[in-house]
N, C-alpha and C positions, 0 to 999 in steps of 0.2 A: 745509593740508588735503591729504590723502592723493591719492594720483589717481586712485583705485580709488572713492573718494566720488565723485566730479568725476564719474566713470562711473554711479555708481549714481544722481547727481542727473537724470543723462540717461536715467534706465531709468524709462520712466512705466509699464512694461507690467503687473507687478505677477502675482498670482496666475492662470494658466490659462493664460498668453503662450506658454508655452514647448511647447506643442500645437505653435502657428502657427511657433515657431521652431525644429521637426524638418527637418530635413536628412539628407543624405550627412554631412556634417560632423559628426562627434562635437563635442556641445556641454559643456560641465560647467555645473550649477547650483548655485546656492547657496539654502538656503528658510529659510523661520522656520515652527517648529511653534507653535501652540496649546496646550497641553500641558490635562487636566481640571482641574487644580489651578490653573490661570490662568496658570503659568509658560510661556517662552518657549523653546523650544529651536533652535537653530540649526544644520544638517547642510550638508552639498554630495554632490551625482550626480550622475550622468549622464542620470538617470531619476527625475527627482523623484515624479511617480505612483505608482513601484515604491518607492521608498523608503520614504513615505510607508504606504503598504499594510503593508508589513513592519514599519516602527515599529508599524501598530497591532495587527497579527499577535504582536508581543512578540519580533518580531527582531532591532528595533533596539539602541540602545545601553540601559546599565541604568536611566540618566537617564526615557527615556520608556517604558520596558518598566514603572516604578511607577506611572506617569502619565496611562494611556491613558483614553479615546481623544484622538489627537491630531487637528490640522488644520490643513491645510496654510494659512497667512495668508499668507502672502508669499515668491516665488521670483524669483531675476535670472541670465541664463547669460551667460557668461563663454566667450571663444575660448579659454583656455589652462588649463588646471587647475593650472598655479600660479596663475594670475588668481581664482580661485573658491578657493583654497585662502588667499590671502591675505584676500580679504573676506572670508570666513568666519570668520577667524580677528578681521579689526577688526569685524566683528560682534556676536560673543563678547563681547569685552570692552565694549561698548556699555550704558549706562545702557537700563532699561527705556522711557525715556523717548522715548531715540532711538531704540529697537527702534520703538516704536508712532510713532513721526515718518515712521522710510520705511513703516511696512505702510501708511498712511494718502497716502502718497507726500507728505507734507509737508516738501516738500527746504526751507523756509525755518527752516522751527523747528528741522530737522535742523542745516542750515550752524549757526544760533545756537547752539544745544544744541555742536556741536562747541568754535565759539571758547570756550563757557563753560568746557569742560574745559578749552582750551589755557591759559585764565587759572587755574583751579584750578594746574595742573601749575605754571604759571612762578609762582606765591605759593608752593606747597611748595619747591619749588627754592632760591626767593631766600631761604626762613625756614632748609633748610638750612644753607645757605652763610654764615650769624650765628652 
């Protein structure tokens, strides 16, 4: 398991947190949209509110500029924007499954949901390697 999950299992905060977590310190965020279609989209900021606004303004990427209005369901900030650039990215590739595991903050069904993949991966593996 990633270490960046290990973190995000410790991140109960969840959507609105990141008010209470304004500082001096630039923070970077990671969020999951809502998208109208029911799809998921995943971005990172610095300013998730402002992002957020502009995805539904039709600023954002082309992804949710077809899909508005969005909604912000889920945000975690991260010290380091490679930190928030990394999860973001294992985010991304996340089954919708595990998407809706952390917005629920269900770190249990998320950890199983992960080892299920790691056994997916090492069966394709071993069938290439025949």
């Amino acid at each position: 398991m990633n270490q960046f999950i290990g973190e995000l299992s410790n991140y109960r905060g969840g959507t609105g947190d990141h008010k209470r977590m304004r500082s001096t310190i630039l923070r970077y965020y990671v969020y999951i949209l809502l998208c109208a279609d029911g799809s998921y989209y995943t971005g990172r900021s610095t300013d998730p509110e402002r992002r957020v606004s502009e995805h539904n303004l039709g600023l954002g990427g082309d992804y949710t500029k077809r899909r508005r209005p969005v909604r912000l369901v889920w945000s975690g900030d991260f010290a380091t924007e490679e930190e928030a650039y990394v999860v973001e990215r294992q985010i991304k590739g996340w089954t919708r499954a595990k998407k809706e595991a952390l917005i629920r903050g269900d770190f249990d069904l998320l950890h199983e949901l992960a080892k299920s993949t790691e056994k997916k991966v090492g069966e394709k593996q071993r069938a290439a390697k025949k």
